[in-house]
N, C-alpha and C positions, 0 to 999 in steps of 0.2 A: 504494500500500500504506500503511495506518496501522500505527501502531506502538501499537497499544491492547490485542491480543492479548499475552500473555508467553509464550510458548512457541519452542524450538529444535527442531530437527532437521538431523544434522549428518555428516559423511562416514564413510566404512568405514576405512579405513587409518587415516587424520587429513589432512582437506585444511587444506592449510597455507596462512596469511591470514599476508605480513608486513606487519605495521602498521608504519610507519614513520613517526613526528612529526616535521615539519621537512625532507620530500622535495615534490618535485613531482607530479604526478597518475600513476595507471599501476596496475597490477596486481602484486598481491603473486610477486616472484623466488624459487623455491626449486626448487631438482634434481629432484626428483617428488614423487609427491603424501604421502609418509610422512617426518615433522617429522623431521629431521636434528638432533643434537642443537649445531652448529653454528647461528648465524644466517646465514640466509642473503641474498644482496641483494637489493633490494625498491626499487622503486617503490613511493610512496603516493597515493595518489588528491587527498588535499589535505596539505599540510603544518600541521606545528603551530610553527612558530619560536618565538621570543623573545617577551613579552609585548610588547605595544604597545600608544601610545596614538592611532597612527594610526584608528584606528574606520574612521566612515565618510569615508578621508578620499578626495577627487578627486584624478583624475591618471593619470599613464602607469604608475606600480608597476612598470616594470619593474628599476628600482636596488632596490626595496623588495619585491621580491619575496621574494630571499631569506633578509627577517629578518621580515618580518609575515607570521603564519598565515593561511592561507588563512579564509575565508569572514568576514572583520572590517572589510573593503571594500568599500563601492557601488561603486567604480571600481577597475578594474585593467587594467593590459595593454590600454590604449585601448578597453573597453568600459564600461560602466555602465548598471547591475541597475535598471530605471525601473517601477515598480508602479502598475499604474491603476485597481485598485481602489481607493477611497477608503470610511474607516471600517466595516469588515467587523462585523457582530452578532455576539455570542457566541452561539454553539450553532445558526448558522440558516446552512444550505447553500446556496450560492450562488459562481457565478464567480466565481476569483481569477485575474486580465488583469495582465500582466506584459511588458516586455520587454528586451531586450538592443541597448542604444544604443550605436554608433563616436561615430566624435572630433567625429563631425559631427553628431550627433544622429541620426539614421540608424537604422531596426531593420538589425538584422544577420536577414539569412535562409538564411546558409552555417552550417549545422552538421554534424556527422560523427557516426556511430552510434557510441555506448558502452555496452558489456553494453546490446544493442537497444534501447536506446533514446536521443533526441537530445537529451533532457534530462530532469533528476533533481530534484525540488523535494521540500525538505527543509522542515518546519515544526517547531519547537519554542520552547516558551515560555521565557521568560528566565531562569525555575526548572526549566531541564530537564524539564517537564512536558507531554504533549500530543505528544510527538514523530509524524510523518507521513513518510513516503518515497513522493510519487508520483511521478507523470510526466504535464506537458502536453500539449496536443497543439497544433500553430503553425498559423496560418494563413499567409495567403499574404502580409500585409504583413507578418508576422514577430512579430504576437501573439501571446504565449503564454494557454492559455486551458486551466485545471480547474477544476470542480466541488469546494469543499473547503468546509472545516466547522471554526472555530475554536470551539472549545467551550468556554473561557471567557475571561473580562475578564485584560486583562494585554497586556504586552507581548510579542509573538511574533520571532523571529527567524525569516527566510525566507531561506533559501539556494536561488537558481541555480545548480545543477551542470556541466558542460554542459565541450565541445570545439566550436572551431570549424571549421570546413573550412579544411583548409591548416595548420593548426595541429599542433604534435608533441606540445605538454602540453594538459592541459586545465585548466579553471579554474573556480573557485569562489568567487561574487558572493553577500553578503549585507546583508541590510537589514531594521531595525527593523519590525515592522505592528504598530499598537495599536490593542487591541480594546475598543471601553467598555464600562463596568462596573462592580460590585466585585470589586476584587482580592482574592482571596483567595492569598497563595502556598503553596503546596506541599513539605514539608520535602523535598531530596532524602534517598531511600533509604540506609542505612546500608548499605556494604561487605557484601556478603553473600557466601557462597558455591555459594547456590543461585537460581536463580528458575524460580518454579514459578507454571504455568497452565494450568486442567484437568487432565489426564490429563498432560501433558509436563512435565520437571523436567529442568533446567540444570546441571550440576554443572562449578565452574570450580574449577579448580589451576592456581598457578603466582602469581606478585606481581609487579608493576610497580616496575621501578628506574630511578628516571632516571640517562640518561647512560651506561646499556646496554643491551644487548639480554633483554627478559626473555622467556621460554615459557609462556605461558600455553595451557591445555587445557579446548577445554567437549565434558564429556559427556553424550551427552542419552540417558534414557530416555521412553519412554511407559508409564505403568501398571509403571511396574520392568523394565519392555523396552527393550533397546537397540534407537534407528531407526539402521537400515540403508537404506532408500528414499528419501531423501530426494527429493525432486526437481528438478528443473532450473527453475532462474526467473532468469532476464534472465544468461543465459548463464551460470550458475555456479551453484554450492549454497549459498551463502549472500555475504553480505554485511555489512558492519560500518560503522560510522558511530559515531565520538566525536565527543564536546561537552565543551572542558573549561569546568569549573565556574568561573564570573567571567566569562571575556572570550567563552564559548561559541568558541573558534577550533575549527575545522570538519578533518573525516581521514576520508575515505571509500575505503576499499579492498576488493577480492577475493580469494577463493583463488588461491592459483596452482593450474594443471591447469584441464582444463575435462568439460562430463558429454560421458562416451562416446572421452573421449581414450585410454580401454584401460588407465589406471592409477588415477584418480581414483575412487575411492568413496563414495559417497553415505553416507556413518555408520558408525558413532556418532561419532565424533568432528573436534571441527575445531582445530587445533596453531597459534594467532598467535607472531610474532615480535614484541613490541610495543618499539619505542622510543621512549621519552618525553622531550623533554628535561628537563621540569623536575618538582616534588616538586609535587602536587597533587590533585584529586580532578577524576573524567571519568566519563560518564556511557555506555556501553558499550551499541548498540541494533543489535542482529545480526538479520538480516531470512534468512529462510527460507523454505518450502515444503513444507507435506507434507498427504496428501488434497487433494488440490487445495487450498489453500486458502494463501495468503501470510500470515506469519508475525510478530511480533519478540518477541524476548527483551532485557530490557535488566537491566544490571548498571552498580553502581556500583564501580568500581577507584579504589583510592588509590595515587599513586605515588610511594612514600618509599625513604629511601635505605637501603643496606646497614646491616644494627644499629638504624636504629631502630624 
């Protein structure tokens, strides 16, 4: 799925997403699918910790797990993110070959299905620009292999999302690709409270505080119609993906509930529990479904404190 489209489509009740910066991988916790005015406990799919200057740094991460954000690491937890594409063109589609190296150099070829799929590649440019959410598909010596399209000159950040077999958490591997050219960067978006594309309009309430739990609400109509049908894509009704602005640290989570669970409704609205740790600006790309057709709405969130 690209993130090129803007548009939402979002649950009946409020399927509730808790985003949680600074937890390990997992799926948003909350009692059913109608936003309790409580926050409630959550798994995050990656965490956002403490700033660090760790980047790309090598090694086992497992002391440093719990203060480096996920996806700011070529190495972690005895793997390391190894890309074999070399110098990709702007704008011209073509395999992007990847893999996933143990302590020994080794492809890893155990992985475990997450929301149906074994792995999640995430592209975005260093300006929060050009965001993408697909999914490879592995061969047998443990190449990852899609068809992708960087569309322009700059530096891209590429995150591996992924669980491996045997594994309880999952984890999230990223690393620099740069694409030659002229750079041109991209202002990020000003805080809005809407984003609108075609026929479908976003409407978000609520504000990011760091160092508590905030509620944030997006309502989506089409044409001034609330979507109600959303539909089912990679086990859930939508999906969420922050990037904070500077270091890009990486937060991928789900609704809690699932479609067809008997309580979970497909729109108009989807209820985050968002917690941030720190005061900053994030770049918000909620992936959807509706007409058949895969989705993202992105929004920029600033997250400052009580008063100011």
């Amino acid at each position: 799925m690209t993130g090129s489209n803007a548009a939402v489509k979002l649950g009946g009740l409020a399927l509730v997403v808790a985003v949680v910066f600074g937890a390990a991988y997992g799926i948003g916790k909350v009692v059913g699918p109608v936003a309790a005015e409580p926050a409630p406990q959550a798994e995050a799919h990656e965490g956002m910790g403490e700033d660090s200057a760790a980047g790309e740094g090598h090694g086992d991460g497992h002391d440093a797990a719990a203060s480096v954000p996920k996806g700011l690491q070529v190495s972690e937890g005895g793997v390391t993110l190894d890309v074999l594409t070399d110098g990709p063109a702007a704008g011209r589609r073509a395999d992007f070959a990847f893999r996933i190296l143990d302590e020994d150099g080794h492809a890893v070829t155990g992985f475990q299905l997450t929301h149906d799929k074994l792995m999640h590649l995430v592209v975005a440019r260093r300006d929060l620009s050009g965001f993408q959410h697909v999914h490879p598909v592995m061969a047998a010596d443990g190449t990852w292999r899609i068809p992708l399209t960087f569309p322009s000159a700059g530096d891209f950040r590429v995150f591996a999302d992924f669980q491996r077999a045997g594994e309880d958490e999952g984890q999230t591997l990223g690393i620099d690709v740069p694409v030659a050219g002229t750079y041109t960067p991209t202002p990020l978006p000003q805080a809005a409270l809407t984003a609108v594309a075609g026929e479908y309009r976003v409407t978000l309430s609520g504000k990011l505080e760091p160092g508590t739990t905030s509620k944030l609400t997006l309502s989506v109509d089409k044409g001034g119609v609330p979507v109600t049908d959303l539909q089912p894509y990679l086990a859930a009704y939508g999906h969420l993906i922050a990037l904070r602005q500077g270091d890009l640290a990486y937060l991928h989570v789900h609704p809690d509930g699932e479609p067809g669970d008997g309580t979970t409704r497909p729109g108009p609205n989807i209820v985050f529990f968002a917690e941030v740790p720190t005061a900053g600006t994030y770049r918000l790309y909620l992936d959807f479904k509706h007409g058949d057709v895969v989705r993202t709405a992105e929004f920029t969130a600033v997250a400052t404190k009580h008063g100011h």
